[in-house]
ZAMARGU-4260 file (C-alpha; in steps of 0.2 Angstrom, whole numbers, plus 5000, padded with zeros to 4 digits):
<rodrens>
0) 5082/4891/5060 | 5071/4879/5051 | 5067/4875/5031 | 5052/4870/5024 | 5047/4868/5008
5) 5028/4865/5002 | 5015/4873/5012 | 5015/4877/5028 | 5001/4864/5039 | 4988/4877/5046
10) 4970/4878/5047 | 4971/4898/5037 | 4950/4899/5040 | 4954/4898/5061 | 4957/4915/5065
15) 4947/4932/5058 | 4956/4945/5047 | 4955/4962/5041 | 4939/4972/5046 | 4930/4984/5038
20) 4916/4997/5040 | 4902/5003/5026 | 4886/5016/5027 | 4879/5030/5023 | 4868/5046/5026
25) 4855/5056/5015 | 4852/5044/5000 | 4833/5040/4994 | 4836/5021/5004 | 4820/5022/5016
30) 4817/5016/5032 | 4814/4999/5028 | 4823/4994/5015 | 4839/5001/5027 | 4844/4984/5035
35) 4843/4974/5017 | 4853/4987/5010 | 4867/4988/5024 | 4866/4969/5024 | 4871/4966/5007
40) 4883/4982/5009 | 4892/4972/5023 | 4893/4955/5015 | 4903/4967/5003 | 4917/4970/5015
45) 4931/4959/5018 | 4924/4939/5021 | 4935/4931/5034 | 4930/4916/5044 | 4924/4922/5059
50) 4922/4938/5058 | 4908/4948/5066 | 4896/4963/5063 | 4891/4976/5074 | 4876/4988/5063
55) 4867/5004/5066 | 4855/5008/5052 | 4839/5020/5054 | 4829/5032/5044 | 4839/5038/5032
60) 4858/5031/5037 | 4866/5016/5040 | 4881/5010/5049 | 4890/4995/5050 | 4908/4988/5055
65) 4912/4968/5052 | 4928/4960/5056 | 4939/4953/5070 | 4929/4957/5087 | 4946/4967/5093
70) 4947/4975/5078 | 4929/4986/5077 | 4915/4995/5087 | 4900/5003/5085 | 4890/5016/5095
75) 4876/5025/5093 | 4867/5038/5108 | 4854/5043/5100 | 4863/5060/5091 | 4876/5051/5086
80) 4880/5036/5078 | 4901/5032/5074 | 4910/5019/5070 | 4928/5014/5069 | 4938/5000/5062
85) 4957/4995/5065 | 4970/5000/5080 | 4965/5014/5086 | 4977/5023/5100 | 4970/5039/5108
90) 4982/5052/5113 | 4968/5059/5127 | 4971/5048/5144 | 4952/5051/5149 | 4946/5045/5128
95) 4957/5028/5132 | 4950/5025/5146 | 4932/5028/5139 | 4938/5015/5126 | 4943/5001/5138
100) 4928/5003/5145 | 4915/5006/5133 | 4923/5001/5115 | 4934/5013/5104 | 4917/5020/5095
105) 4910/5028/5113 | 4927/5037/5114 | 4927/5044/5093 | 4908/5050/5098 | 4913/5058/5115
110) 4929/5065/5105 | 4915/5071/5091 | 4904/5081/5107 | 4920/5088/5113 | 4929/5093/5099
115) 4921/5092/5081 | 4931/5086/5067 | 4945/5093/5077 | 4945/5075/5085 | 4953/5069/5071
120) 4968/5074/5079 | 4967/5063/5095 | 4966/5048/5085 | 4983/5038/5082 | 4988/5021/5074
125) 4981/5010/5060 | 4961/5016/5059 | 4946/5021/5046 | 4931/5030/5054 | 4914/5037/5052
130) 4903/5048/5063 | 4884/5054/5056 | 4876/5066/5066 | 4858/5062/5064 | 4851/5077/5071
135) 4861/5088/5061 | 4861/5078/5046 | 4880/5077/5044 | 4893/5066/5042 | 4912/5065/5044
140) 4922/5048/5036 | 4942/5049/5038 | 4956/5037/5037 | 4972/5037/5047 | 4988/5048/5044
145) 4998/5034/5033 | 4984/5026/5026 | 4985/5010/5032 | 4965/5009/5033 | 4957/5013/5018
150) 4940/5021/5016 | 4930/5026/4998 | 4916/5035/4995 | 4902/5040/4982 | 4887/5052/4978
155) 4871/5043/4974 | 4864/5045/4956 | 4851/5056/4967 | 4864/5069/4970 | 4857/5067/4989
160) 4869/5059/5004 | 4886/5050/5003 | 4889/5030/5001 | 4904/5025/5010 | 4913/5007/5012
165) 4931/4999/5016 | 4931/4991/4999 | 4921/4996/4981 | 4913/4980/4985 | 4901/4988/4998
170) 4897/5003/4990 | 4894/4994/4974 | 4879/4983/4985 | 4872/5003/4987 | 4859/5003/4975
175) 4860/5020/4970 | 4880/5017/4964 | 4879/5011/4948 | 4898/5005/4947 | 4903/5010/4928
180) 4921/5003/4924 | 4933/5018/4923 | 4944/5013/4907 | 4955/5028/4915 | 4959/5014/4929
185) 4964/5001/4920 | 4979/5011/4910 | 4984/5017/4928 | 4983/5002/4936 | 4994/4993/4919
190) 5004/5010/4924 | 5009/5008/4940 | 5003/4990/4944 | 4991/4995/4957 | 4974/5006/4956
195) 4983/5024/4962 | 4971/5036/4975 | 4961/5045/4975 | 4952/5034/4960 | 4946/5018/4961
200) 4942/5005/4945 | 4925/5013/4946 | 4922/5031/4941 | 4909/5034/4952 | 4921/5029/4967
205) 4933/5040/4976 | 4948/5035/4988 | 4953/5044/5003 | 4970/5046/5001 | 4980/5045/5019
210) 4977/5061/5033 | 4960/5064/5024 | 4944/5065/5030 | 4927/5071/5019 | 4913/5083/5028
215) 4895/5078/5020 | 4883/5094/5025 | 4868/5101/5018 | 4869/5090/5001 | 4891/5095/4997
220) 4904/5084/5005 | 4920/5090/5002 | 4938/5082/5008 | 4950/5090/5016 | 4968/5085/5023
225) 4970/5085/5043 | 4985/5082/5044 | 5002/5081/5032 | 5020/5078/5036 | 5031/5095/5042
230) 5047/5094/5033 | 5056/5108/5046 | 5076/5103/5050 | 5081/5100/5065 | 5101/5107/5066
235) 5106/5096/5080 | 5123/5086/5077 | 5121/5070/5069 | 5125/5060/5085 | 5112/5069/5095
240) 5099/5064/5081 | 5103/5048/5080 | 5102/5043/5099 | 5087/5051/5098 | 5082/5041/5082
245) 5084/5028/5095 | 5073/5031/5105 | 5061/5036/5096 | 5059/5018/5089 | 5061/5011/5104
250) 5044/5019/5110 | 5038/5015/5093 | 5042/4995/5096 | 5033/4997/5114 | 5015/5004/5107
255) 5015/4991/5093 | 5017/4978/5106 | 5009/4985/5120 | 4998/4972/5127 | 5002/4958/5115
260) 5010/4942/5121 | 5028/4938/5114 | 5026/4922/5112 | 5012/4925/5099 | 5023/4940/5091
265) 5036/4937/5078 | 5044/4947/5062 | 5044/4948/5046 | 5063/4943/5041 | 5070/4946/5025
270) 5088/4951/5028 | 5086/4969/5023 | 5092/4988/5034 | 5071/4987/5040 | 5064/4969/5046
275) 5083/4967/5053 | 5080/4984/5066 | 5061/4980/5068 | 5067/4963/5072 | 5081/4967/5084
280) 5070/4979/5092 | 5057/4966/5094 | 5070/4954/5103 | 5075/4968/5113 | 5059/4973/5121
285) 5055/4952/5122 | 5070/4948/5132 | 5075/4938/5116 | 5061/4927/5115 | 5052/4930/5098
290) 5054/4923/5081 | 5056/4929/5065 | 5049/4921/5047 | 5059/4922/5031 | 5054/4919/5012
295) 5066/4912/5001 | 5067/4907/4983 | 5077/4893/4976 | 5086/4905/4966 | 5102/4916/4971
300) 5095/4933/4961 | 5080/4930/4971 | 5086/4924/4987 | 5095/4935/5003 | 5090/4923/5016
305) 5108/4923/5024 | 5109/4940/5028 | 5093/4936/5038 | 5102/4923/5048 | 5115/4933/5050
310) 5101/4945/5060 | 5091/4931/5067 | 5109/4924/5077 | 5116/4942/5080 | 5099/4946/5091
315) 5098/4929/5099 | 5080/4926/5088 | 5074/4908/5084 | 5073/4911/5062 | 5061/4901/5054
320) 5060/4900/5034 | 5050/4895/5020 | 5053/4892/5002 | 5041/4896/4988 | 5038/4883/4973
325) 5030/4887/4956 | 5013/4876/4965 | 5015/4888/4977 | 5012/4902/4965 | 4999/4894/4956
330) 4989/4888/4973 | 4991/4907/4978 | 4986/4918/4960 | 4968/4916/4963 | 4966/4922/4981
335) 4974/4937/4978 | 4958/4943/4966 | 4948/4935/4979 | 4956/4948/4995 | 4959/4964/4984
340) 4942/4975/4978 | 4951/4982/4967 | 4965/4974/4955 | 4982/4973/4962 | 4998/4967/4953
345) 5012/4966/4965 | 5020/4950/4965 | 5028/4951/4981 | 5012/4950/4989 | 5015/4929/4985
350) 5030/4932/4998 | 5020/4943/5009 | 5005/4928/5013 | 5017/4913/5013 | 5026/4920/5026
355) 5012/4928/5038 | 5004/4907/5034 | 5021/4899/5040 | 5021/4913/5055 | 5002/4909/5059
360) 5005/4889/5059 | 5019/4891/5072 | 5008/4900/5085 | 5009/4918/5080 | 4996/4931/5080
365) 5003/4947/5077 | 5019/4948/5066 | 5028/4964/5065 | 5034/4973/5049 | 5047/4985/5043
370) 5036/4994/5029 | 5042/5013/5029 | 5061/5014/5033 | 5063/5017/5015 | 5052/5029/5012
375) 5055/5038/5025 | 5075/5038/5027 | 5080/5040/5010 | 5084/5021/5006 | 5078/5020/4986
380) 5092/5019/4973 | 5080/5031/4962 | 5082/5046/4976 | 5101/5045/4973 | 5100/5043/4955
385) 5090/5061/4956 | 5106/5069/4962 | 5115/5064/4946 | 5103/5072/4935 | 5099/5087/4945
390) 5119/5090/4943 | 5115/5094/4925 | 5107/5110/4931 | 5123/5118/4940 | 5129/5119/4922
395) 5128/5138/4916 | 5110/5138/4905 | 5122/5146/4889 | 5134/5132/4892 | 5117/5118/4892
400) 5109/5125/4877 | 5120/5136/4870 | 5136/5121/4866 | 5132/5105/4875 | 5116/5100/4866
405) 5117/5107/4850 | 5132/5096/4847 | 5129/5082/4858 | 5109/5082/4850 | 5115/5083/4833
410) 5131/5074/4831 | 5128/5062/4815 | 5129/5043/4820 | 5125/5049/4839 | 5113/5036/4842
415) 5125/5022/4837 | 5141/5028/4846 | 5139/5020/4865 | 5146/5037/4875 | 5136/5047/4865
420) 5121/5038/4866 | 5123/5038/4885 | 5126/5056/4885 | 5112/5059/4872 | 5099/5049/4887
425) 5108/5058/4900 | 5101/5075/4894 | 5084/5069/4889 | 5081/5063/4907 | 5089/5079/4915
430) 5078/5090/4908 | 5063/5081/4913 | 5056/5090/4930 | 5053/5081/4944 | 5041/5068/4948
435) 5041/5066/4930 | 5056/5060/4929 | 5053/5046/4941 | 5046/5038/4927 | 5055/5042/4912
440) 5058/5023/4908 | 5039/5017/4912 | 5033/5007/4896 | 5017/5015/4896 | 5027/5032/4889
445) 5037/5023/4874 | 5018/5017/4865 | 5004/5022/4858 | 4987/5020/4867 | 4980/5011/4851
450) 4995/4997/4852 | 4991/4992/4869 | 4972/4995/4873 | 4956/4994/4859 | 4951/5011/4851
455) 4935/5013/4862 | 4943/5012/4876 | 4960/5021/4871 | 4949/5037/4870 | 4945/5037/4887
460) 4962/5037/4894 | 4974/5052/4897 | 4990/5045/4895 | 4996/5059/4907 | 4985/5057/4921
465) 5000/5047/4932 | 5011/5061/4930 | 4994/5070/4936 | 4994/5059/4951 | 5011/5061/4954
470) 5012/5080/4954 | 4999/5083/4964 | 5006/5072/4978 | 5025/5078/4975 | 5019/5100/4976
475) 5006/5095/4991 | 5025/5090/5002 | 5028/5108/5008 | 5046/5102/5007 | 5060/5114/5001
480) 5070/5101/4996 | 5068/5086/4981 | 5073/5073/4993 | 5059/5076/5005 | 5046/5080/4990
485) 5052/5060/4985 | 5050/5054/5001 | 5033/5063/5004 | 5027/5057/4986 | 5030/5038/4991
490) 5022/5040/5007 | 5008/5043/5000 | 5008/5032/4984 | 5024/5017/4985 | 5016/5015/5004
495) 4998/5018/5003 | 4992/5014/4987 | 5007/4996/4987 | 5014/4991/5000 | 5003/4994/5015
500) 4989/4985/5005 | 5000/4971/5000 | 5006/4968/5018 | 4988/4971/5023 | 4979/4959/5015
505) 4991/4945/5014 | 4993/4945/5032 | 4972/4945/5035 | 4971/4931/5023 | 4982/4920/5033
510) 4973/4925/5048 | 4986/4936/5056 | 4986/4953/5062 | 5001/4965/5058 | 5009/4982/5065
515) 5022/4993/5057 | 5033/5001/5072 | 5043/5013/5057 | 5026/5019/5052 | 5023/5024/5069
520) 5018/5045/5068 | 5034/5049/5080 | 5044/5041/5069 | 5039/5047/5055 | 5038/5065/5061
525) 5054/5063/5069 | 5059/5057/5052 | 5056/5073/5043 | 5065/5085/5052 | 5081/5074/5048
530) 5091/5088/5035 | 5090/5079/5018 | 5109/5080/5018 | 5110/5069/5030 | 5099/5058/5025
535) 5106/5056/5010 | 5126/5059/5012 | 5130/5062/4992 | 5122/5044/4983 | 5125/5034/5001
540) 5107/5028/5002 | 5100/5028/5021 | 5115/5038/5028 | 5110/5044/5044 | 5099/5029/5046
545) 5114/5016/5045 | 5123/5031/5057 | 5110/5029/5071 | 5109/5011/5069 | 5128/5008/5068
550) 5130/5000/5084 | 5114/4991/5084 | 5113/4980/5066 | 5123/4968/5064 | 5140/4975/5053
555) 5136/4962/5038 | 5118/4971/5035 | 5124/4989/5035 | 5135/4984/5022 | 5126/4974/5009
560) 5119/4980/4995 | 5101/4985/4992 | 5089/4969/4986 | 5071/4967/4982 | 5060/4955/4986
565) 5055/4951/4970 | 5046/4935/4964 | 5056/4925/4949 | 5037/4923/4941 | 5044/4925/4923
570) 5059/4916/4925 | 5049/4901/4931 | 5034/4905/4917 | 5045/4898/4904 | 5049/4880/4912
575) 5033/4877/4923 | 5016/4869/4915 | 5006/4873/4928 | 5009/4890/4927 | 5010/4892/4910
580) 4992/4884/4909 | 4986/4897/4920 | 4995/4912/4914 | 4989/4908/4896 | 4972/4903/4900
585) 4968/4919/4908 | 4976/4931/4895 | 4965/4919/4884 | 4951/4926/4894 | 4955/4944/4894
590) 4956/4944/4876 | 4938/4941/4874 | 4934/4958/4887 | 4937/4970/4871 | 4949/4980/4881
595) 4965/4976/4877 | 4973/4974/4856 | 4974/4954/4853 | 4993/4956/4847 | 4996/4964/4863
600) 4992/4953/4873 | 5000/4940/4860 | 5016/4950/4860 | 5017/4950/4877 | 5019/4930/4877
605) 5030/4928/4862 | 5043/4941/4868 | 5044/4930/4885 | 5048/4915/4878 | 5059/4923/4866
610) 5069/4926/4882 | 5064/4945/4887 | 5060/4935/4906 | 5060/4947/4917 | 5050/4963/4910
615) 5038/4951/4901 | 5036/4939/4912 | 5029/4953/4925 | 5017/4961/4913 | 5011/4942/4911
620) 5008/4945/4930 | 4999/4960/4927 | 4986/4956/4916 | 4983/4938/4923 | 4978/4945/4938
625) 4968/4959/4929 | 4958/4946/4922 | 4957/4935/4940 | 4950/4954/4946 | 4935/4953/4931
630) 4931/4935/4936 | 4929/4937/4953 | 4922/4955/4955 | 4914/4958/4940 | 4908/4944/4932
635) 4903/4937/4949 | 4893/4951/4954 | 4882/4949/4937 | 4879/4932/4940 | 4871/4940/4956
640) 4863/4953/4949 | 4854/4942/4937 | 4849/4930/4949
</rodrens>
């Protein structure tokens, strides 16, 4: 194990990064403005040193892929023009061997032939894709089952064809997108902290959301889900499922690391239930020859990195860590505006790129992640904490309404007596449905628009829509139970719209690749068919999960409590100059934009230095990077426009 503290030595520009695809079919571009057009569309995707293009563009489409050589293909026959980008696995032996042979894009387009959209079903692993069929005028875009790839799309002003890109960046270069702000975006981005499918921070932009695919034909494209989650229990005995659990994972761990060199694969390390069995299943299948990376802070509330040593010598791993300073913070705030097309608020993406960095300048290329165990094994406090509340209704509905809270409601002084007051919020949450009552202590519910945001832009925003968002995903499980309703609601939203992307980028920016071996689509189907009982065992949080891995994690991680992997951003805010200046200057900045009420944003640092740290100091974080978003997105791209 080895500490280090400053930044890593590495040359981050060596080594490509995340790839992307953009095009489109029917819009009024002609024939020879196509290649200007998909040109500045591609310089629109992700920008990573090294990276390459492969382009298809013709009379009335275009098609083009740019990233990482590995990592995209293009193939067009003459009928058919496709394109994929990511990790594509085929399940059809004969489709991956046309793929080793010929490039991933032959196999989608000979999959198109064979099967039409039904060849969706054939591909597995981390992938966005498009197919037009020039003869037929049609066109088929889709992004993989987790939604680890993203994809957008958008109608031209015309009415005719379909724009689609990896990032709002290409489809904005489209010049028949016009790229109006959506004020809508920006409450559910302050909401959540991230831009929520299926929007985007422009109205005129869609998101796929994860198993989706759209079907452009004759003039109507239209979206449709090809494949969702089946929540169906499987009855076996608890022993039986867990051995199988097992093995699942362990076929998981050999595709994520089937052809890859150990010596070049690490893990991510943090201590937790997840990166300790993605980690002890790497050092299995390696013969105990990889390496594992660990972020710390110099703050215990913020710091596990002892229970990740506790992994790293149980399995026999070499554990290498790194410890994030405030100029560490401050180096990184302004590339994560520069990676995301959208903004992005999670500070534990700071954690995420300084440990794929130290993982890169050590020899890795591919680093390994646990992403997913908690979404899909019951592992959030908030799943338990839905038991307690749905307890309130076994009580007899003329016992609830009839005695309990006419008197507990109306007691005089209620408010200001401690067990009445608890018992008072008690009831309130209970009878709020589910997913809304996820949420019930967000902010965002306790103000009024006009207090947070200017009035022309207040009247744009619904302040339900979130719980919109929220429904739909949480009635769309199929589930018969809450528990798996949850867990299918943070597939598609906690996973998708946050963390994947946090992991995603991060990683590309410091020039390494990355796999999730629980996001694998056996485990996560397996996963489902656990009995939500099991899973959770009363308010024991990943109770089968730590059953099946019993004998495998070391006894000290099973047992700990849950931690985050939060960034100690406020509590450093009040001490630190540098990132005071920078924190300020850009809230400074968004002041000017007209979106936000001045005392807002003045409130916001008052009540942080006041000594509210923790909740203030991470909306600080919020709308700094907001702003960061404007300067490098929007501002940048009217400096262009007007040149």
């Amino acid at each position: 194990m080895r500490r280090k503290t400053g930044a890593p030595d590495m040359d981050e520009r060596s080594t490509p990064g995340m790839s992307g695809l953009c095009g489109w079919l029917g819009s009024a571009v002609g024939e020879g403005d196509a290649k200007g057009v998909l040109t500045a569309m591609t310089d629109g995707l992700y920008d990573f040193p090294g990276s390459q293009t492969q382009a298809d563009y013709g009379a009335g489409y275009g098609l083009s892929a740019k990233g990482n050589r590995a990592c995209i293909s293009v193939f067009d026959d003459g009928s058919i023009a496709a394109a994929i980008e990511g990790y594509p696995r085929w399940l059809d032996a004969e489709l991956g061997a046309l793929a080793d042979r010929e490039g991933n894009a032959a196999a989608l387009a000979a999959a198109y032939k064979r099967l039409g959209r039904d060849a969706l079903q054939q591909v597995m692993g981390g992938w966005a894709l498009a197919i037009i069929d020039k003869e037929r005028q049609t066109a088929l875009i889709a992004i993989d089952r987790l939604g680890i790839r993203p994809l957008c799309f958008a109608r031209p002003g015309s009415g005719r064809g379909v724009v689609f890109g990896t990032t709002t960046d290409s489809i904005m270069a489209h010049p028949e997108i016009t790229g109006s702000l959506s004020h809508q975006a920006i409450f559910d981005y302050m909401f959540f902290t991230r831009s929520p499918a299926p929007g985007t921070i422009f109205q005129e932009v869609t998101k796929l959301l994860p198993g989706q695919c759209l079907w452009y034909e004759n003039g109507e494209a239209k979206t449709s889900t090809y494949w969702r989650v089946d929540y169906s229990d499987d009855h076996r005995s608890q022993d039986e499922l867990s051995e199988e659990l097992m093995a699942v994972m362990r076929r998981a761990m050999a595709r994520a690391t089937t052809g890859r060199d150990f010596e070049t694969t690490g893990s991510f390390l943090s201590g937790g239930i997840d990166s300790s069995t993605v980690t002890g299943l790497l050092a299995e299948q390696s013969g105990r020859t990889s390496k594992s990376f660990g972020v710390g802070f110099d703050s215990v509330e913020h710091n596990e990195m002892g229970y990740a040593r506790i992994t790293a010598k149980h399995y026999g791993v070499e554990h290498l860590e790194y410890y994030v300073t405030p100029a560490d913070i401050v180096d990184f705030i302004p590339k994560i505006a520069d990676i995301y097309d959208e903004p992005y608020g999670n500070s534990s993406a700071v954690a995420a790129y300084y440990c794929a960095k130290m993982a890169r300048g050590h020899g890795i290329g591919l680093l390994l992640a646990g992403d997913g165990g908690d979404e899909l094994f019951a592992g959030n406090e908030r799943y338990a904490d839905q038991k307690i509340f749905e307890a309130y209704g076994y009580i007899p509905r003329w016992l609830r309404s009839g005695v309990l809270e006419p008197i507990l409601m109306n007691l005089p002084g209620g408010d200001r007596v401690m067990p009445l007051r608890k018992a008072r919020s008690y009831i309130r949450r209970a009878k709020v449905p589910l997913p809304d009552r996820l949420e019930s202590y967000n902010y965002y519910n306790e103000v009024a628009l006009t207090d947070c945001f200017m009035p022309a832009v207040a009247d744009n925003i619904d302040q339900q829509n979130p719980y919109h968002l929220l429904r739909m995903h949480y009635d769309d499980s199929g589930a018969a139970s809450s528990l798996d309703s949850m867990l299918y609601l943070d597939v598609r939203t906690t996973l998708a719209d946050d963390d994947l992307r946090k992991v995603e980028q991060t990683t590309a920016l410091a020039g390494i690749a990355v796999r999730y071996p629980l996001l694998d689509e056996e485990v996560l189907s397996f996963s489902a068919k656990i009995p939500p009982a099991m899973k959770l065992e009363g308010r024991k949080l990943r109770s089968f999960f730590k059953y099946a891995v019993r004998n495998f994690l070391p006894p000290e991680t099973l047992t700990k409590s849950k931690h985050g992997f939060g960034l100690p951003f406020g509590l450093w805010l009040k001490t630190d100059p540098g990132m005071q200046a920078l924190a300020y200057d850009n809230l400074a900045s968004l002041k000017k934009r007209d979106i936000f009420q001045p005392a807002f944003l003045d409130s916001a640092i008052e009540t942080h230095r006041s000594g509210h740290s923790s909740f203030h100091g991470e909306l600080i974080w919020v709308l700094m990077l907001l702003e960061l978003w404007f300067q490098k997105h929007q501002d940048r791209s009217r400096v262009a426009s007007a040149a």
